[in-house]
ROLUM-781421 format. One line per 5 residues: number of its first residue (from 1); their letters; for each residue y, z, x of N, C-alpha, C. Coordinates in steps of 0.1 Angstrom, whole numbers. Each point is the difference from the previous one (the first is absolute). Layout:
residues N
NUM = A = Y:Z:X:Y:Z:X:Y:Z:X; ...
END
This chain:
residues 437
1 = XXXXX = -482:-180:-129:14:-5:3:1:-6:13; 6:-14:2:0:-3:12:12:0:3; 7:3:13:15:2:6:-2:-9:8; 17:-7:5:-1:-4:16:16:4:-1; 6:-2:9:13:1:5:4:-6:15
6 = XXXXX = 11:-7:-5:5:-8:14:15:3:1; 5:2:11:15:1:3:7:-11:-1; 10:-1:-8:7:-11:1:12:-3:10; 3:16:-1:15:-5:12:4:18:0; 4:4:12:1:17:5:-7:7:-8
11 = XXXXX = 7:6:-9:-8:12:-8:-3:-4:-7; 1:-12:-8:-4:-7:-13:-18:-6:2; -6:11:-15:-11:-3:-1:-5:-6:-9; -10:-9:-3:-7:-10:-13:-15:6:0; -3:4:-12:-12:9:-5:-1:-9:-15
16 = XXXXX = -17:-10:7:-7:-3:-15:-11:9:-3; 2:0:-11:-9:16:-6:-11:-14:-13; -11:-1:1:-6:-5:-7:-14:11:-7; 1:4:-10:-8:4:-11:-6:-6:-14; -13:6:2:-10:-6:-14:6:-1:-13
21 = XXXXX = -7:-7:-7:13:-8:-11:-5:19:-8; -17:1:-3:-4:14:-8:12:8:9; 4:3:8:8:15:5:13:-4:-11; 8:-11:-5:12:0:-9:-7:-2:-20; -9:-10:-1:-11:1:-8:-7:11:-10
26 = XXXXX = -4:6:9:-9:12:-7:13:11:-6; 13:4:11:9:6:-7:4:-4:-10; 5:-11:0:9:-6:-14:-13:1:-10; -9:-1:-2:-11:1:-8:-1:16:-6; -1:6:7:-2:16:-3:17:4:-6
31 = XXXXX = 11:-3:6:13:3:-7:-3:-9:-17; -3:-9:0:0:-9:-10:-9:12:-9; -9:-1:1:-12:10:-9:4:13:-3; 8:6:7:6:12:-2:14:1:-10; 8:-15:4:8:-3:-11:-1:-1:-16
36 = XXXXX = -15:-11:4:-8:-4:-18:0:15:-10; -3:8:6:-3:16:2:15:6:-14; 8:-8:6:12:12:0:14:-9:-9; -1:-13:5:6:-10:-5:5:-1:-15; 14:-3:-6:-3:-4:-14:2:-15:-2
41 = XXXXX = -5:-5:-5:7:-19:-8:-2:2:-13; 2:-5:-3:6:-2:-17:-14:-15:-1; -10:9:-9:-10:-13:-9:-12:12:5; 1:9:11:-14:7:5:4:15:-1; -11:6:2:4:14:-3:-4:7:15
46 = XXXXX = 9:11:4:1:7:11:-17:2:8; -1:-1:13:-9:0:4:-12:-15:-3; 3:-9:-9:-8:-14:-5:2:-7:-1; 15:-5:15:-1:-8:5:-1:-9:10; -8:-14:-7:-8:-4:13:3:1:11
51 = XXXXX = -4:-6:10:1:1:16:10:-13:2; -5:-9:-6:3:-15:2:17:2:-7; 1:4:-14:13:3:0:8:7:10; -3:12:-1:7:7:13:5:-8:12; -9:-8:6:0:-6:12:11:-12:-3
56 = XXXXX = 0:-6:-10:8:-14:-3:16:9:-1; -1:14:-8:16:2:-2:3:8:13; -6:8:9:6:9:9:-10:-5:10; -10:-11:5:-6:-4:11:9:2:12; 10:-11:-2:11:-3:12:6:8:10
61 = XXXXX = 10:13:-13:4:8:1:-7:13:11; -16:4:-6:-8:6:10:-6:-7:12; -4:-9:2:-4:-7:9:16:-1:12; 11:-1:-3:12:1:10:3:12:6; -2:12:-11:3:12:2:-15:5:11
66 = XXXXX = -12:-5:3:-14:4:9:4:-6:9; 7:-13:0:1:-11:12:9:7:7; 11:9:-5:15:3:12:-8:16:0; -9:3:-3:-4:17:7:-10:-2:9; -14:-12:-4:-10:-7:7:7:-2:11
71 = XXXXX = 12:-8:4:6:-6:11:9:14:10; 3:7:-8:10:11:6:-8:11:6; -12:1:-7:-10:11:8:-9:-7:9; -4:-11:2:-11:-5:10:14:-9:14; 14:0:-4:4:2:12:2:6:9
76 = XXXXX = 2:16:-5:-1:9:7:-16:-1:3; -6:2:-5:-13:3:5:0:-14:14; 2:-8:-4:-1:-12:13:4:5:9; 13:7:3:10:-2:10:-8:14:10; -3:11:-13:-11:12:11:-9:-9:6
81 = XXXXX = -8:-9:-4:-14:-4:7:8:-11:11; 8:-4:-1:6:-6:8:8:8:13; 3:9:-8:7:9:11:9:-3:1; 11:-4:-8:17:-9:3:8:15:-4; 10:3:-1:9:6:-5:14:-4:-9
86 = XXXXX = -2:-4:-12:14:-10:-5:8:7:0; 16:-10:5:12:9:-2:5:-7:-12; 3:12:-10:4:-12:-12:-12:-3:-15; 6:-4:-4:-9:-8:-14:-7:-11:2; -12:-4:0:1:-15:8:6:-11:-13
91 = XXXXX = -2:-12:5:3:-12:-17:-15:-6:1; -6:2:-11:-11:-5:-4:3:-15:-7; -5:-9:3:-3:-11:-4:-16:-6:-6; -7:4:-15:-8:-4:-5:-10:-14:3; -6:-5:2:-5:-14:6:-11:-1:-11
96 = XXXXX = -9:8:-5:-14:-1:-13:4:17:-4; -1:-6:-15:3:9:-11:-9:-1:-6; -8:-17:-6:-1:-2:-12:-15:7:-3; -4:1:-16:-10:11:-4:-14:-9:8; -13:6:2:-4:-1:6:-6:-5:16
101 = XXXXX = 11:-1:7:3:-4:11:9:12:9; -7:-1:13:5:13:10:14:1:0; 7:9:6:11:3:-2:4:1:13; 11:-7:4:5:-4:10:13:-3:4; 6:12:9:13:0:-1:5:0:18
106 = XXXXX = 17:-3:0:0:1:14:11:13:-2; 0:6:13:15:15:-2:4:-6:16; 14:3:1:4:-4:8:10:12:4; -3:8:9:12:8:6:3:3:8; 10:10:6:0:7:15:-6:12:2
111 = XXXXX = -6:1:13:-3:11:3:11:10:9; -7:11:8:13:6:6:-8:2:17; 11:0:5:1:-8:12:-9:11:8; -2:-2:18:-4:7:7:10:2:5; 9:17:6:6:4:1:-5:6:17
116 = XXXXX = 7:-7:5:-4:6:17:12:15:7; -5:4:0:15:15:0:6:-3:17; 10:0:0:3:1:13:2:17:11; 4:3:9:-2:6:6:11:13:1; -3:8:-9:3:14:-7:13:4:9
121 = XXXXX = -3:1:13:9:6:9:11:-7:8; -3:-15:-10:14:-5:7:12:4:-10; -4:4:-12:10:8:-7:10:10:7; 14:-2:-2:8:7:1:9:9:-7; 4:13:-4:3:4:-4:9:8:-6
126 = XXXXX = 18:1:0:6:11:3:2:12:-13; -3:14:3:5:6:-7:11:5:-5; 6:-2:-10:13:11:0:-6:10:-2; 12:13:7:1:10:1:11:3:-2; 4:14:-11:9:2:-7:4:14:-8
131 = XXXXX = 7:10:-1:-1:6:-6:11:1:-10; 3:5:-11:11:5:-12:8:13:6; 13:-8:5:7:9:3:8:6:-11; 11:13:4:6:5:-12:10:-11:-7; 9:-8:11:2:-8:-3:2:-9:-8
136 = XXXXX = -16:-6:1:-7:-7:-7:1:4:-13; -3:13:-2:0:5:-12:13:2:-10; 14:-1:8:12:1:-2:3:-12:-5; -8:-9:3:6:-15:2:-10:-4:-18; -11:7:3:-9:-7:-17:6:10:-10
141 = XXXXX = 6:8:1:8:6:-9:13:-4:-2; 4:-4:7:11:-7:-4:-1:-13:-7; -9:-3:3:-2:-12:-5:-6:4:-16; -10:6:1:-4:5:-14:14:6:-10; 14:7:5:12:0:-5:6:-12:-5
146 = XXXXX = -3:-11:7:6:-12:-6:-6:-8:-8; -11:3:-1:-10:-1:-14:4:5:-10; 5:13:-1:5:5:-11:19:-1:2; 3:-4:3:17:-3:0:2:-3:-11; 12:2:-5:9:-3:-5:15:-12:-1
151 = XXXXX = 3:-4:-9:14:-8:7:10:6:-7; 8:-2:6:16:5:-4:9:-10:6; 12:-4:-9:9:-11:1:7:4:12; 6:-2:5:8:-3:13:10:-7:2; 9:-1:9:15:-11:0:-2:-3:15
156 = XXXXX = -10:8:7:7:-3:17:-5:-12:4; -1:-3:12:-8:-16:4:-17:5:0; -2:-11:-4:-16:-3:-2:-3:2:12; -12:7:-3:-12:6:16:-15:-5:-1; -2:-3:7:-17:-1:0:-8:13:-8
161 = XXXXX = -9:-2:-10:-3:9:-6:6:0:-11; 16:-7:-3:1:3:-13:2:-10:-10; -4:4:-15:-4:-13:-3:15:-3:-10; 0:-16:3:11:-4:-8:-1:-11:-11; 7:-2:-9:0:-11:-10:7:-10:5
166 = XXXXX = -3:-15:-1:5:-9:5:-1:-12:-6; 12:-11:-3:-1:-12:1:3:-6:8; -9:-14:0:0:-11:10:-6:-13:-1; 10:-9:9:-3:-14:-6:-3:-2:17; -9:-10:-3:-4:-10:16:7:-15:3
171 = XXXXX = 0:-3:6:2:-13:1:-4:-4:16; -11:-12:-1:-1:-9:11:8:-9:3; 9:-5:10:11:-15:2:5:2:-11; 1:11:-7:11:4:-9:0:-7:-18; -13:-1:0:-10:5:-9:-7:5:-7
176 = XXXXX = 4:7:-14:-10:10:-3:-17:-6:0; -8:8:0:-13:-4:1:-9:14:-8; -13:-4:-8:-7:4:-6:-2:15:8; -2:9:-10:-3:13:6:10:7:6; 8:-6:-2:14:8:14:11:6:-4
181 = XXXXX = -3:1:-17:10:11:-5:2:8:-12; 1:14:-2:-2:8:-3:10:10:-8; 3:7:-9:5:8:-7:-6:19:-2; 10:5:9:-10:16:-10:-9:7:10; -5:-11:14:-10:2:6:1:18:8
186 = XXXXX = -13:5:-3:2:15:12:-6:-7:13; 5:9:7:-7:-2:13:6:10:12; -17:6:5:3:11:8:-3:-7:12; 15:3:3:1:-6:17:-9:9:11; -7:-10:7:-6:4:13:-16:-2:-9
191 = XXXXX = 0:-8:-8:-13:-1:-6:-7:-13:4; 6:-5:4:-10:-12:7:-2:-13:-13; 10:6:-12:-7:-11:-12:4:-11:-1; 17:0:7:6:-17:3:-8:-9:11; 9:-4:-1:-4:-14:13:7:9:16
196 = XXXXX = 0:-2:13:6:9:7:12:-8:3; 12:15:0:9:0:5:13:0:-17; -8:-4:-9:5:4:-17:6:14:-2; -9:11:6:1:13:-8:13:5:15; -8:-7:11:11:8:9:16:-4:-3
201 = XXXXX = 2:-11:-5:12:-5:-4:7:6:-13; -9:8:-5:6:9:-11:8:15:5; -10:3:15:6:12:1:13:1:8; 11:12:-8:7:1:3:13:-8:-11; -5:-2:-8:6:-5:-12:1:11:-11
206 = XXXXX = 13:0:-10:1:7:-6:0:-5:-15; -1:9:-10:-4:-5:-14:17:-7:-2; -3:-12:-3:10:-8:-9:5:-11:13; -6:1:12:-1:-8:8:-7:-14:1; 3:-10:5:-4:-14:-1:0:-10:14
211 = XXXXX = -9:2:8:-4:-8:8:-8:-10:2; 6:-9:9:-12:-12:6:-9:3:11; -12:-1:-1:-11:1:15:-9:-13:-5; -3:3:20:-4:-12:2:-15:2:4; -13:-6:-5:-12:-1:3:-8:-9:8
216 = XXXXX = -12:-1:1:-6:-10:5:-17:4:-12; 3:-9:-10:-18:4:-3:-14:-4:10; -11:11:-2:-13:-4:13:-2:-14:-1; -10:-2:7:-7:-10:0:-10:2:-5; -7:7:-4:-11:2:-8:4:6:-15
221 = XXXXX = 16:-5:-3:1:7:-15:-7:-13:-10; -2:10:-16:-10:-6:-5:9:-16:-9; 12:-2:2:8:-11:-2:0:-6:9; -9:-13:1:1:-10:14:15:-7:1; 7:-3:-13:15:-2:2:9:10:12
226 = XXXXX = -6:13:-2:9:7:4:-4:8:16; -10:-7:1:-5:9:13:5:-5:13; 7:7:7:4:0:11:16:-6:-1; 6:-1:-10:12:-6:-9:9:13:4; 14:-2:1:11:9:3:7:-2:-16
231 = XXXXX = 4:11:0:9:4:-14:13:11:-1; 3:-2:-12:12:11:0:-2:9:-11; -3:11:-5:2:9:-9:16:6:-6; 6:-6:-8:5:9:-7:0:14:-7; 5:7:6:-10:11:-7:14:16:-2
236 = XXXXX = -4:8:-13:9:2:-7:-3:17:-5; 1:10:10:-9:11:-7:14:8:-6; -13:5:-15:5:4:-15:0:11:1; -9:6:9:-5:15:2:-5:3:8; -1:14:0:-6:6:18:-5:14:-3
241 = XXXXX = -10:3:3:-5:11:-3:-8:3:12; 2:17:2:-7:4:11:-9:7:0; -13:5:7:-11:9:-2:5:15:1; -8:5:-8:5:15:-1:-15:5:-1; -5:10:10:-11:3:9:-4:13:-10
246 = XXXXX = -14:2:-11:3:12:-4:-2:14:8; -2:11:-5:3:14:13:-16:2:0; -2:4:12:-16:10:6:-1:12:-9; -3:-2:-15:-1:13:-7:-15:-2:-6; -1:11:-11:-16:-3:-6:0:-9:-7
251 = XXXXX = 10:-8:-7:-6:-11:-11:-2:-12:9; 8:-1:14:-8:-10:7:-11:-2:2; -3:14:11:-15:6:0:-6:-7:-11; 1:6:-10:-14:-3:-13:1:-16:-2; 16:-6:0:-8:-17:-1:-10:-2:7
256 = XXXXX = -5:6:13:-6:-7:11:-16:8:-4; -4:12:-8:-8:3:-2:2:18:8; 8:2:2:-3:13:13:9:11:-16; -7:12:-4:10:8:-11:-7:12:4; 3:2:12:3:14:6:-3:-1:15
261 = XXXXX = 11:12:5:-2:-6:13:18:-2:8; 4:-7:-6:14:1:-1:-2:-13:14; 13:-1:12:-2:-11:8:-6:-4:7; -6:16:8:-15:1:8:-11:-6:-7; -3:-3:-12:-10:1:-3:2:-17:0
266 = XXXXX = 8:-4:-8:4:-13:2:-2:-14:13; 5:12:11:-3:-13:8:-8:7:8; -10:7:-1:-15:6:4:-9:-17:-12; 5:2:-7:-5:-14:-8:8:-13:2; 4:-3:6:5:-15:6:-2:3:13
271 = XXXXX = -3:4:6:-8:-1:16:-14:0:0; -7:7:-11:-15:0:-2:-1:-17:-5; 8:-3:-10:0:-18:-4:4:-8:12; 9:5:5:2:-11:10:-14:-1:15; -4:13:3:-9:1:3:-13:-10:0
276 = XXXXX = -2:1:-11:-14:-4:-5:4:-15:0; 14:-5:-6:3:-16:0:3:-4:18; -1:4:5:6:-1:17:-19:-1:4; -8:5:-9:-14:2:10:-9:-16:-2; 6:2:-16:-3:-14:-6:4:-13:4
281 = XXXXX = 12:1:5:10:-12:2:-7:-4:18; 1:12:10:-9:-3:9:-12:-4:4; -9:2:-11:-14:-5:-3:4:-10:-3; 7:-9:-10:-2:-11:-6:8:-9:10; 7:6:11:8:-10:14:-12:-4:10
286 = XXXXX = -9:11:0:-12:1:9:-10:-11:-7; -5:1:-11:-9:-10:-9:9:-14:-3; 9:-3:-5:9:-13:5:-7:-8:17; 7:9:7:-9:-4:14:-9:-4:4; -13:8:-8:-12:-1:4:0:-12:-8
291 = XXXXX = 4:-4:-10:-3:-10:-13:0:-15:7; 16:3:2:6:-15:7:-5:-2:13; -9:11:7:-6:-6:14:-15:-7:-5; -4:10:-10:-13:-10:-6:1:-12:-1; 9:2:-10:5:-17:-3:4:-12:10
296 = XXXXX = 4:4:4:4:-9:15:-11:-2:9; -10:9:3:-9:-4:6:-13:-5:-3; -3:-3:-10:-13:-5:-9:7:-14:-6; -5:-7:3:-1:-16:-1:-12:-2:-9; 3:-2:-16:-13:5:-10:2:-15:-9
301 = XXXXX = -7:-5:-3:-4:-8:-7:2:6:-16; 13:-8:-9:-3:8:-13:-1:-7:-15; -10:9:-4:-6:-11:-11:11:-3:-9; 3:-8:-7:14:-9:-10:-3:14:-12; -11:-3:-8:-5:14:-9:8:13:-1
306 = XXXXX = -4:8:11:6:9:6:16:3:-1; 6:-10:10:11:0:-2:13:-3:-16; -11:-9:-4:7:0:-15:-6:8:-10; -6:9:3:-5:12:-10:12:13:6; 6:-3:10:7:12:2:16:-5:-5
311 = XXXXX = 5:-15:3:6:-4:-3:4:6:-16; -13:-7:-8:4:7:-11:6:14:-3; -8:11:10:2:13:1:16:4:3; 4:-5:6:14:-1:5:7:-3:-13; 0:-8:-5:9:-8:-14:-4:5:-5
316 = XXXXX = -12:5:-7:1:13:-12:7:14:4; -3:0:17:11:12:-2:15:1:-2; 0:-10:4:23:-6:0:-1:2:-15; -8:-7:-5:2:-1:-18:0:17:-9; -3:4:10:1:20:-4:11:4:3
321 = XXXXX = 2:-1:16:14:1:1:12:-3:-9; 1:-16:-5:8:0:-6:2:6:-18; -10:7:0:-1:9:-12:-2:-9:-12; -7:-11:-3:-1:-7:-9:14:-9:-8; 5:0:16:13:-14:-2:-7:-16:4
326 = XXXXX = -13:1:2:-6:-14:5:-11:0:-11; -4:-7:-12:-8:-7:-2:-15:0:1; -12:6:5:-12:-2:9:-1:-13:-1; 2:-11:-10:-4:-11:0:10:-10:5; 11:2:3:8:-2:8:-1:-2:17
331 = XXXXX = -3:11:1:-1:5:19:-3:-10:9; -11:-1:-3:-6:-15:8:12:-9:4; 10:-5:-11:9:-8:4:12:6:5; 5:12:-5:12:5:8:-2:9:12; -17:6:3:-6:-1:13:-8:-4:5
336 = XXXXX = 1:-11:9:-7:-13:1:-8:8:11; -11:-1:4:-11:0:7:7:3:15; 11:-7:4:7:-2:19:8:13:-1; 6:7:-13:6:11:4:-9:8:10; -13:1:-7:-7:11:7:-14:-6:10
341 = XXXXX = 0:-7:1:-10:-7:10:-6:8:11; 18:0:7:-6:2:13:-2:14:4; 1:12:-12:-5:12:-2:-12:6:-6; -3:-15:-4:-17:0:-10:-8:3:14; 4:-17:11:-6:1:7:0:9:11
346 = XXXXX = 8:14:3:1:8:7:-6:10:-4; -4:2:-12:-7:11:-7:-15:-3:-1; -1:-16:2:-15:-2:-2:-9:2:11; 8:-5:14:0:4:14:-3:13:4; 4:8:-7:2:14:12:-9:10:-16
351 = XXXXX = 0:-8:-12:-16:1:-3:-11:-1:3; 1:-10:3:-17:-8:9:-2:14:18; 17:-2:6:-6:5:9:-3:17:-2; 11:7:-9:-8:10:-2:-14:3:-2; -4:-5:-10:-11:-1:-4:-13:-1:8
356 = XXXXX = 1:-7:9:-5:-4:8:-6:12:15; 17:7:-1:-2:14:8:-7:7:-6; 0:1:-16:-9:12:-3:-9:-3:-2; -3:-13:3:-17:-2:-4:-7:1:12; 7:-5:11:-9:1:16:-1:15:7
361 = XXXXX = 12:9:-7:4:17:4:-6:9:-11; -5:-9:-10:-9:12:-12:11:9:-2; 13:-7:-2:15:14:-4:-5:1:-19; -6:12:2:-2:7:-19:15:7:-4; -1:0:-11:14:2:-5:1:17:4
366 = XXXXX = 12:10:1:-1:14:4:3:5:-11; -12:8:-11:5:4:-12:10:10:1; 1:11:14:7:8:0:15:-6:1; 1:-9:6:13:-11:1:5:-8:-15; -5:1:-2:1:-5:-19:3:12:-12
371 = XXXXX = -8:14:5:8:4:-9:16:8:8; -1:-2:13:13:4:5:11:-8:-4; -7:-8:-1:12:-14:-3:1:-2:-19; -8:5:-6:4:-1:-15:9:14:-3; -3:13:10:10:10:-1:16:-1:5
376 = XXXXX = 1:-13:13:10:0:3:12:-3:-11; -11:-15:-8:7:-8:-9:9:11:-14; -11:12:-2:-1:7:-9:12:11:-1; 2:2:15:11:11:5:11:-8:-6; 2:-11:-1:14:3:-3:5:1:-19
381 = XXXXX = -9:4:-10:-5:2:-12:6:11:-2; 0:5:-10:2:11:-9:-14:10:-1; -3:-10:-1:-13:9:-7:-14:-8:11; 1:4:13:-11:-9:9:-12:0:-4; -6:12:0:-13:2:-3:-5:-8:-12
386 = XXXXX = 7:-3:-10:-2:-15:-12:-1:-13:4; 12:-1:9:-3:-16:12:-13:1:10; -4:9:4:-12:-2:8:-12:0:-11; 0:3:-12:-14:2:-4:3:-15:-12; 12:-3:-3:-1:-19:-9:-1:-4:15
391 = XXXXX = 3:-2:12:-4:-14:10:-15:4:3; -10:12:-4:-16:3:8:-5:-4:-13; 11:-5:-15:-9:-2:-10:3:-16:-4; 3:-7:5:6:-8:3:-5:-13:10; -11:-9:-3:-6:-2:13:3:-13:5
396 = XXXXX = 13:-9:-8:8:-5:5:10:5:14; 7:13:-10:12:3:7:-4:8:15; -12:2:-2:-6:6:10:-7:-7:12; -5:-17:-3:-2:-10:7:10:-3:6; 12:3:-3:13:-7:8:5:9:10
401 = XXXXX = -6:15:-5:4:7:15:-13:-3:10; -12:3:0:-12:-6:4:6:-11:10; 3:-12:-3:7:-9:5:6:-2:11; 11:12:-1:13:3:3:-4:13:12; -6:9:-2:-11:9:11:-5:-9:12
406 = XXXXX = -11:-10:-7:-4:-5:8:7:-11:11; 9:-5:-5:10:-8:9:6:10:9; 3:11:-5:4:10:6:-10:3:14; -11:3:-2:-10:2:8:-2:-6:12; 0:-22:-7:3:-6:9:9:-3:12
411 = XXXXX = 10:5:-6:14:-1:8:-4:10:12; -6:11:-3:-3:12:6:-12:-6:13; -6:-5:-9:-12:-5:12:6:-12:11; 10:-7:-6:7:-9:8:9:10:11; 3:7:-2:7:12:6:-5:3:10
416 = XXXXX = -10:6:-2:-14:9:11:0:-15:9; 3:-9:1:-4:-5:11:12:-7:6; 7:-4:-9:16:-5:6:10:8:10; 8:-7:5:12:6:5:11:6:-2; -4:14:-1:17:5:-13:3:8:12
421 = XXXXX = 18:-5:-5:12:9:5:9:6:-7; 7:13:4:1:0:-11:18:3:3; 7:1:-7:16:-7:1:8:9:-10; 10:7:7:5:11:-8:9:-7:-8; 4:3:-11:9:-5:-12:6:10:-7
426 = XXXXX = 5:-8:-10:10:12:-9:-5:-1:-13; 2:7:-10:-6:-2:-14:5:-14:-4; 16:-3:-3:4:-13:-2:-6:-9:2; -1:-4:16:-13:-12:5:-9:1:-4; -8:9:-7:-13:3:-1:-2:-4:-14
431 = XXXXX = 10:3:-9:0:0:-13:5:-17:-8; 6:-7:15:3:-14:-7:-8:-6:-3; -2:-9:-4:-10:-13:-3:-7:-2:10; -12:-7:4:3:-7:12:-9:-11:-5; 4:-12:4:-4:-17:-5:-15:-3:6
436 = XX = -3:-7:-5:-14:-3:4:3:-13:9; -10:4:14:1:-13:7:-2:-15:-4
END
């Protein structure tokens, strides 16, 4: 086999792979004879037919099928003796196919970059620090009460919190316009589900009341007619109904899983959850950090391949999300490639550079950290000890904590040498979102 390879442009590499015409030859010969073997036609009898037949009706067919496994195994083999690393599939382009004559093809792809790490300790770091006060705990039970609430009709003025029935007509320059009017609608005020300044114009209104407010739609609403546009709502509530909180007795308890125990026991279990979600939520404010300082400081060359193999990854996952309201063959066009781009490319990045750390720091995965972490996943089960023994039998579901450990690790090793401070907080702050830089 003779190789060469030349760069054409950054990571983009060109690999001619030339082999003996016998290396594609001799196989299609021996598939053919094994066929004659086994083959039926109509005029010959099983096993007694010729060679020459065989070859004229199914020649083509086996000879295409040696040419794309001939070509797919002696690229890899090139690229070892070459020493390249492809990122990606390459595109083979054929140049000599034909039967006794060498076979000769060109592959053309990217490889993956050299990744230079920068300097561990200009990393900065703040910790939150935080504990679950009782509070706290007054506050997620209340809230878990309005989870289970109730409504009940009402006559007084509308409050935040309570939800009312409503019509309403819009008008722009005193024009109705598409979308802007409604019959029947609920809506629990202080929900954030209108446009702002809609629901607050409701409260304080009583059922069989009929007022005009005045809005301003965003600038980023998804009607370009209507964005940043001033309007007037007519608006007309039919009904009003207010939340009614159920009582701290045992059948609450048992919605939530706790049937015995009585209230102590109860929020002995929503401080243990809040707990463990406060330890999580601070870890993942600390790893965010470490993430987006990586990213910011590595200046990585990234292969197109890469990025649109995650791309993909991205749009098959929205297409889950939306529970099979999209199409698969669809997606491509109603999620065009720019939605997720510039997340492909942030994931490919701070792949490369992880990767990179564990390869120059020899970081091995911590099996004791994997099964800690398939128990944590497990605790919150019925039946845990079943969840830990399908994810150790399981060697997908079990690659993805592996994964997930080991980033963990890294973050950790990025730690041991960075600047951390650490910054007292409250559970709230601790437990919000926080945006990626």
């Amino acid at each position: 086999m003779q190789v060469s390879i030349e760069t054409t442009s950054g990571l983009e590499r060109r690999l001619t792979v030339n082999l003996p015409a016998e290396v594609v030859d001799k196989e299609v010969d021996k598939r053919l004879q094994q066929a004659a073997k086994t083959v039926r036609i109509n005029g010959f009898r099983k096993g007694k037919v010729p060679l020459k037949v065989v070859r004229q009706r199914f020649g083509d067919g086996v000879r295409q099928e040696v040419l794309g496994e001939v070509m797919s195994r002696s690229f890899y083999e090139a690229v070892q003796k070459e020493q390249v690393k492809p990122a990606g599939q390459p595109s083979i382009e054929a140049k000599s196919i034909a039967p006794g004559e060498n076979l000769e093809y060109v592959a053309t792809f990217e490889v993956y970059p050299e990744v230079a790490l920068a300097d561990l300790s200009e990393v900065a770091v703040e910790r939150p620090v935080a504990e679950v006060t009782d509070a706290d705990v007054d506050n997620m039970i209340d809230v878990l009460r309005k989870q289970q609430s109730s409504w009940k009709e009402t006559k007084r003025k509308a409050q935040k919190g309570d939800r009312v029935t409503i019509d309403f007509v819009g008008r722009k320059d005193g024009e109705e316009f598409d979308g802007g009017k409604a019959e029947g609608q609920r809506l629990v005020l202080g929900s954030g589900s209108m446009i702002p300044g809609f629901e607050d114009g409701i409260i304080g209104m009583k059922p069989g009341e009929e007022k005009e407010v005045e809005v301003t739609f965003p600038e980023d609403y998804q009607a370009e007619n209507l964005r940043g546009a001033n309007a007037v709502f007519t608006i007309k509530v039919t009904n009003s109904e207010k939340p009614e909180l159920p009582e701290l007795n045992d059948e609450f308890f048992a919605a939530y899983g706790v049937d015995a125990g009585g209230e102590e026991k109860f929020r002995e279990e929503v401080r243990n959850n809040m707990q463990r979600e406060l330890k999580n939520a601070a870890l993942n404010k600390v790893k965010t950090q470490v993430m987006d300082q990586l990213f910011g400081k590595h200046q990585v060359e990234i292969p197109a391949a890469l990025v649109k193999s995650e791309v993909n990854t991205l749009r098959g996952q929205m297409v889950q999300q939306f529970g099979g309201q999209i199409n698969p063959q669809d997606a491509a066009r109603m999620l065009p490639d720019t939605m997720f781009e510039e997340q492909a490319k942030r994931r490919v990045v701070l792949g490369l550079v992880v990767g990179e750390i564990v390869k120059q720091n020899k970081i091995a995965v911590d099996s004791d950290r994997v099964k800690a972490k398939v128990e944590e996943l497990a605790s919150t089960y019925q039946q845990p000890e079943e969840v830990v023994d399908y994810y150790f039998n399981n060697r997908e579901l079990l690659a993805g904590v592996e994964s997930v450990v080991l980033e963990d690790q890294v973050v950790d090793f990025v730690l041991d040498k960075a600047k951390v401070s650490e910054v007292e907080s409250t559970y709230d702050d601790v437990i919000k979102p926080q945006k990626q830089a």
